[in-house]
Short mmCIF file of the C-alpha atoms (twelve columns), coordinates in Angstrom:
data_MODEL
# 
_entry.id   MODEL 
# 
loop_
_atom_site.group_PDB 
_atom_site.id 
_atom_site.type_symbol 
_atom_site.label_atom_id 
_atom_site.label_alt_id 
_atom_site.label_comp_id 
_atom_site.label_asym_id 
_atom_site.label_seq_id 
_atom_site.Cartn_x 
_atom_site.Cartn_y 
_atom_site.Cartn_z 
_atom_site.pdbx_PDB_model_num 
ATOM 1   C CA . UNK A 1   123.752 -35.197 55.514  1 
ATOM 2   C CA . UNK A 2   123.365 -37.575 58.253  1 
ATOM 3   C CA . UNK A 3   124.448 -34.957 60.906  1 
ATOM 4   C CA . UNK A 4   122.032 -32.710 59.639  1 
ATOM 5   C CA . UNK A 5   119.035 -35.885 59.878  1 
ATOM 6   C CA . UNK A 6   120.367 -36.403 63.281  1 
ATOM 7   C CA . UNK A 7   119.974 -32.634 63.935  1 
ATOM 8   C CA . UNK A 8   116.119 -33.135 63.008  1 
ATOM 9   C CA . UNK A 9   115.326 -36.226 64.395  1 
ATOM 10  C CA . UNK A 10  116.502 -34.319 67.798  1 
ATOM 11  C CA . UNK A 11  114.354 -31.267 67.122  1 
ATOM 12  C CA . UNK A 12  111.174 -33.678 66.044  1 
ATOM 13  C CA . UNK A 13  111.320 -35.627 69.444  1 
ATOM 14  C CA . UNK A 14  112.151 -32.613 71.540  1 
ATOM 15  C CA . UNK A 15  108.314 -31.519 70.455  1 
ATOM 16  C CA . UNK A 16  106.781 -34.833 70.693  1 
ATOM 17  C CA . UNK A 17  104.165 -34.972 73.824  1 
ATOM 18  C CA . UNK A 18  105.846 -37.603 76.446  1 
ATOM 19  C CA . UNK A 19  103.220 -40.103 77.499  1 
ATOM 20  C CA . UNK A 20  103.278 -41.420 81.295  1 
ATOM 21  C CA . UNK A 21  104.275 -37.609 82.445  1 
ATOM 22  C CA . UNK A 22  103.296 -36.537 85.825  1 
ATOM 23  C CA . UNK A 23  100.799 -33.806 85.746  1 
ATOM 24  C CA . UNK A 24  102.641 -29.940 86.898  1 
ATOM 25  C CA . UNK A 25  102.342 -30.135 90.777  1 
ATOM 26  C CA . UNK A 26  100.142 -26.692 92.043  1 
ATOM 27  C CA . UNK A 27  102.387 -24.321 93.444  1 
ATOM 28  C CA . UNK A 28  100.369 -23.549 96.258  1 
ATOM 29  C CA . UNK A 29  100.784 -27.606 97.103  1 
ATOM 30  C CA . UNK A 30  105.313 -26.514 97.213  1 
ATOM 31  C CA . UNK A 31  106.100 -24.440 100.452 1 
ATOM 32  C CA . UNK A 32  109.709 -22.714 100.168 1 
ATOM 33  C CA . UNK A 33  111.789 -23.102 103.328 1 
ATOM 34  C CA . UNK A 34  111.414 -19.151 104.108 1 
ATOM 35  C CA . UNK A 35  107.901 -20.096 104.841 1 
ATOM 36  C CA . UNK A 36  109.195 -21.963 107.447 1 
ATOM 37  C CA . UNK A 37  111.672 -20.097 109.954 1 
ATOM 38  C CA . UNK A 38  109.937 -16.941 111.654 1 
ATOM 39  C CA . UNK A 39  112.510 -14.111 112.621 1 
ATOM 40  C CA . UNK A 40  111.166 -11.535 115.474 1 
ATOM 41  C CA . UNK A 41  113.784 -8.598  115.973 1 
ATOM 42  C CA . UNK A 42  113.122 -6.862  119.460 1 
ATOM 43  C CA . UNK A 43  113.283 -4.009  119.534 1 
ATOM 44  C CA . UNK A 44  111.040 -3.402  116.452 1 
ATOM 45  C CA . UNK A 45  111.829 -1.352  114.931 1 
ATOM 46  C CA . UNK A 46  115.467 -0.837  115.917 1 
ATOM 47  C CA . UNK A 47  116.768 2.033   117.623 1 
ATOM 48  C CA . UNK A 48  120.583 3.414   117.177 1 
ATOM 49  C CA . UNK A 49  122.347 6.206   118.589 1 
ATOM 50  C CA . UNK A 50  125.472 8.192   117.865 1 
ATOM 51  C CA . UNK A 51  128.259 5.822   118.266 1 
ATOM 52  C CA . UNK A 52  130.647 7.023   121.297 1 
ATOM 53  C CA . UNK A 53  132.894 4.255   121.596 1 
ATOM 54  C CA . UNK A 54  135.735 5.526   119.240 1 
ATOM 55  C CA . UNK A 55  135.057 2.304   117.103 1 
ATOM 56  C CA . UNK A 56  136.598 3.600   113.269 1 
ATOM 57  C CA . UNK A 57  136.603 2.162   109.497 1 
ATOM 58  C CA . UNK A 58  139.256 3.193   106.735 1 
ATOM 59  C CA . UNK A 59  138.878 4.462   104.109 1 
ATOM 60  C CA . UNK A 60  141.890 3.904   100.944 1 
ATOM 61  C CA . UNK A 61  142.210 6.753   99.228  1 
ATOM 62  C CA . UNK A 62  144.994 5.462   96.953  1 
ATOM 63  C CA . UNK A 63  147.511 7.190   94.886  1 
ATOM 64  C CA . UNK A 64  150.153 7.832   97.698  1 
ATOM 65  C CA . UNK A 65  147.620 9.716   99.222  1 
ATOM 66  C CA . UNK A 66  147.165 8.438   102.888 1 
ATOM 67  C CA . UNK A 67  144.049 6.707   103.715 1 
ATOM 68  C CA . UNK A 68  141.469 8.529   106.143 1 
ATOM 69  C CA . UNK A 69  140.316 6.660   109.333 1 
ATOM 70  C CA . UNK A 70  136.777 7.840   110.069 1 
ATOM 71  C CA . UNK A 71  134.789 6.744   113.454 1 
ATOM 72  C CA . UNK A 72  130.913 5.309   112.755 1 
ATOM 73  C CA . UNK A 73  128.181 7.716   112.791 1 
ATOM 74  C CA . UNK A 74  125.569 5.149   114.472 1 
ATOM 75  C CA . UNK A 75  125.640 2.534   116.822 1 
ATOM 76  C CA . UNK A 76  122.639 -0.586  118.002 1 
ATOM 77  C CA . UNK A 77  122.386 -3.412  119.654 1 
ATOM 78  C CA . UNK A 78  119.390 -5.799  118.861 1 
ATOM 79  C CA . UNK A 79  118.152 -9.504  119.717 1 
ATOM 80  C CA . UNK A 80  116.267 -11.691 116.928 1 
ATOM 81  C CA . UNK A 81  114.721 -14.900 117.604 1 
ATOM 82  C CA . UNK A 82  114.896 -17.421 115.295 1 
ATOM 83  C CA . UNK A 83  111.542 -19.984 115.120 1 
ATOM 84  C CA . UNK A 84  110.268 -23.112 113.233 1 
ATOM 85  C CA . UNK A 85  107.247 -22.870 112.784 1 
ATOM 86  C CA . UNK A 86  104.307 -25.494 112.148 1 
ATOM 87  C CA . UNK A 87  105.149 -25.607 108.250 1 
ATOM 88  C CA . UNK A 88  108.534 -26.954 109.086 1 
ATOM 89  C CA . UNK A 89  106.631 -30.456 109.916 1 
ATOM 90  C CA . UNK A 90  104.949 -30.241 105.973 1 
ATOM 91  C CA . UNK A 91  105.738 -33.099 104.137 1 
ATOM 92  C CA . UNK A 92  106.808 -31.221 100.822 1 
ATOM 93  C CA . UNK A 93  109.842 -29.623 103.308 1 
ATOM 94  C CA . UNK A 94  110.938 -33.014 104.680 1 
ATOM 95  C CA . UNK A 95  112.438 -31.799 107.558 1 
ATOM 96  C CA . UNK A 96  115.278 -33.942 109.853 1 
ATOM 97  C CA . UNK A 97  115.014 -32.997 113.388 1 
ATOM 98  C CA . UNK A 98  117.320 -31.431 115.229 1 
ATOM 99  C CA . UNK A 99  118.281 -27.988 112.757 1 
ATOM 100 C CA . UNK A 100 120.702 -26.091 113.288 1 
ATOM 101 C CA . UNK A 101 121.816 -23.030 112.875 1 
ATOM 102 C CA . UNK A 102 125.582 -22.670 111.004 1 
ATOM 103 C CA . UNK A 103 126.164 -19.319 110.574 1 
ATOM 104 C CA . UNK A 104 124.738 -15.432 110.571 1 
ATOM 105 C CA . UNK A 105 125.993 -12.389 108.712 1 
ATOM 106 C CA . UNK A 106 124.456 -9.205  107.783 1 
ATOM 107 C CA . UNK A 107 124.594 -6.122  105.883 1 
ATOM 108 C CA . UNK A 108 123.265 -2.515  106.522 1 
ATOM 109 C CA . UNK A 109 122.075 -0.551  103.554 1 
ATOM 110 C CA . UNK A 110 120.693 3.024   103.965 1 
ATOM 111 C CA . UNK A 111 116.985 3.674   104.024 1 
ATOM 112 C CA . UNK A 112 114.234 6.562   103.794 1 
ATOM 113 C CA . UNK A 113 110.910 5.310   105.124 1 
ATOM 114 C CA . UNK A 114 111.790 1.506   104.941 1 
ATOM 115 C CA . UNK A 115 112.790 1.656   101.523 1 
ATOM 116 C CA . UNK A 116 116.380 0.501   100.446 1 
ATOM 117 C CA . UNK A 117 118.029 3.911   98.846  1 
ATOM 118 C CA . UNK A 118 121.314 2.566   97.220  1 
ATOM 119 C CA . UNK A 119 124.093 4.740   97.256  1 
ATOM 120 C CA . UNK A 120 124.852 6.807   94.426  1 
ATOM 121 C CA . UNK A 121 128.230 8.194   92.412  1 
ATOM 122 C CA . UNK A 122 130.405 5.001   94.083  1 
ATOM 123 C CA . UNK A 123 129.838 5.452   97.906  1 
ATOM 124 C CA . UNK A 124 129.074 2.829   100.131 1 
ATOM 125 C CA . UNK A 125 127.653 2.045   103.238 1 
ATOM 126 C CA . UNK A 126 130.210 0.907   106.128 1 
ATOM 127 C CA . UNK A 127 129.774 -1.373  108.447 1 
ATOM 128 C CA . UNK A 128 131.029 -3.251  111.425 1 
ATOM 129 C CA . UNK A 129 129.246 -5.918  113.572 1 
ATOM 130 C CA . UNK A 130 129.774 -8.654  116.348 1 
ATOM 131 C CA . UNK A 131 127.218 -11.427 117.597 1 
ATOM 132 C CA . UNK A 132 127.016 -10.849 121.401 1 
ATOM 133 C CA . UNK A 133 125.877 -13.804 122.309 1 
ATOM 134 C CA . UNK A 134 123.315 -16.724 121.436 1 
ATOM 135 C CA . UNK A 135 121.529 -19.094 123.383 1 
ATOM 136 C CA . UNK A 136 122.310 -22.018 121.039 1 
ATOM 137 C CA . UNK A 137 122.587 -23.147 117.694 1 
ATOM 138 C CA . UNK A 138 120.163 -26.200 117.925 1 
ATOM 139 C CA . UNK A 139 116.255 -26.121 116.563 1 
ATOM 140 C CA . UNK A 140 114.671 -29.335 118.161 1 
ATOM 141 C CA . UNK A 141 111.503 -29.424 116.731 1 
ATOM 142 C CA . UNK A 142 108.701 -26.989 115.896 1 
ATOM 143 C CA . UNK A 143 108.249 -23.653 118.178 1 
ATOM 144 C CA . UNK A 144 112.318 -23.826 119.653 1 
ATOM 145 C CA . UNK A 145 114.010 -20.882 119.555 1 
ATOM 146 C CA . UNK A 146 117.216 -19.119 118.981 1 
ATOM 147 C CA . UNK A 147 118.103 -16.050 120.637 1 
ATOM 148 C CA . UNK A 148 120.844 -13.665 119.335 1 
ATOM 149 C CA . UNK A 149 122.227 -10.365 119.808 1 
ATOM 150 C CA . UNK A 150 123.742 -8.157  117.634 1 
ATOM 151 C CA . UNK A 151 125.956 -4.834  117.983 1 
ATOM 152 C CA . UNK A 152 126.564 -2.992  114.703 1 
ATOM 153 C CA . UNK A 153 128.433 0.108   114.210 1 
ATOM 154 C CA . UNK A 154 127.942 1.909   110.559 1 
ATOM 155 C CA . UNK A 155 128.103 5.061   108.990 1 
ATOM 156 C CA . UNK A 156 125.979 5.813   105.514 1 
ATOM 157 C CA . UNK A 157 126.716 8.290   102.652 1 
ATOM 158 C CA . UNK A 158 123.159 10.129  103.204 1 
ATOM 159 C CA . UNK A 159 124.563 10.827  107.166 1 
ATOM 160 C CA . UNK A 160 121.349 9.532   108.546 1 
ATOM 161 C CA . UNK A 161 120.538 6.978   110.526 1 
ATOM 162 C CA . UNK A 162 117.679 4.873   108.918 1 
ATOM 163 C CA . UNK A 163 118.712 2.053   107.485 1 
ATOM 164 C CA . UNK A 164 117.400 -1.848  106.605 1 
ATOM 165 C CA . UNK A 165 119.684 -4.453  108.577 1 
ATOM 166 C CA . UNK A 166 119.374 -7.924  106.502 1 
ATOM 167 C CA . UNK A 167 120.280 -10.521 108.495 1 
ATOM 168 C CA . UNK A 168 121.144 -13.965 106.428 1 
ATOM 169 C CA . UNK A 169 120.621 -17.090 108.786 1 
ATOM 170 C CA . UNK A 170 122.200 -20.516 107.532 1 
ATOM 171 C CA . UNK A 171 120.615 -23.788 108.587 1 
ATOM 172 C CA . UNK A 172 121.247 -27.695 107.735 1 
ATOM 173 C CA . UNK A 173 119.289 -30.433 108.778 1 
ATOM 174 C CA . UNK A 174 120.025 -33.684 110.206 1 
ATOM 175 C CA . UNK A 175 119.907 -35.278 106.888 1 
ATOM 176 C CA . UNK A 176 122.461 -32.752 105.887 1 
ATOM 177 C CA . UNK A 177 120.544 -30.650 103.682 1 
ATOM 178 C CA . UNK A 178 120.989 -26.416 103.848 1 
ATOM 179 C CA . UNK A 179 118.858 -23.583 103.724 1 
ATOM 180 C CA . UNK A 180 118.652 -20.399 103.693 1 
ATOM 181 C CA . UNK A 181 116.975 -17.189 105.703 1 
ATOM 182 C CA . UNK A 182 117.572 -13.712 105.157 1 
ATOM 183 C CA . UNK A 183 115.280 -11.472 107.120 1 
ATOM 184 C CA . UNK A 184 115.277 -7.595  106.971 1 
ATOM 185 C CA . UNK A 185 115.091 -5.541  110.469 1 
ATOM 186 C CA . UNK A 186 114.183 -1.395  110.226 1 
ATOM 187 C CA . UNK A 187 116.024 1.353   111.914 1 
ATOM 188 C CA . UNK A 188 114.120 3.975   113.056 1 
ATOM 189 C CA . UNK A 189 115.175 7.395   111.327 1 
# 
């Protein structure tokens, strides 16, 4: 019996309008960290040719069957720069100056026209890359950039060559806190 008062008491102040409460903050008054970081690709869009180098993936066949090594169908290389821009000084972001840049990855998913065309009946998309080169990891304040180039090899179950490179930027702050960018670059068909 008293569990079950206990049990109602809960549900009763659970409803009960909380006096002193902050009014809901607009959410056009909140800017999101993507807001903040501008990514340019060049060139844009992105241009690959057939790759020539001999670079190769496997592929595991499995049972005691031996596993194929196939060479990439396309190969690019591209530069982004990576920019702070003006919101990064907004008050709701609470930026620490210097930012920098931890780490980069991306992933290459077939495309027809821009669009993102998943795979179908358990195929995937392979893909290789390496970062070239960058001119630094360090954001000093609003408008500094950060220049990198990417090559990436891959091959896609539709054979073409159109595809939507994300690129995923990590950043922290002086303060220590992360955040996020992912940023999606075309290939031409």
């Amino acid at each position: 019996m008293m569990r079950r008062i206990a049990c109602v008491m809960t549900v009763l102040l659970a409803g009960a309008p909380m006096g002193g409460c902050q009014k809901a903050s607009d959410p056009d008054d909140v800017i999101s960290y993507d807001e903040i970081v501008d990514v340019a690709s060049n060139p844009s869009p992105v241009v690959a040719a057939a790759a020539t180098d001999g670079k190769t993936y496997r592929v595991v066949r499995g049972n005691n069957q031996p596993d194929d090594i196939l060479p990439y169908d396309w190969h690019t290389v591209f530069g982004v720069s990576v920019v702070l821009n003006a919101n990064a000084n907004d008050e709701d972001v609470d930026m620490a100056w210097p930012v920098k840049l931890t780490a980069t990855t991306l992933t290459v998913k077939q495309a027809s026209g821009g669009i993102v065309t998943p795979p179908t009946g358990g195929e995937t998309e392979k893909y290789e890359f390496v970062t070239l080169d960058a001119s630094g990891n360090t954001l000093a304040g609003v408008g500094n950039a950060v220049n990198l180039n990417f090559e990436v090899w891959y091959d896609l179950p539709n054979l073409k060559k159109e595809a939507v490179v994300t690129v995923n930027f990590s950043f922290i702050d002086d303060d220590g806190r992360s955040f996020q960018k992912s940023e999606d670059i075309l290939v031409a068909p």
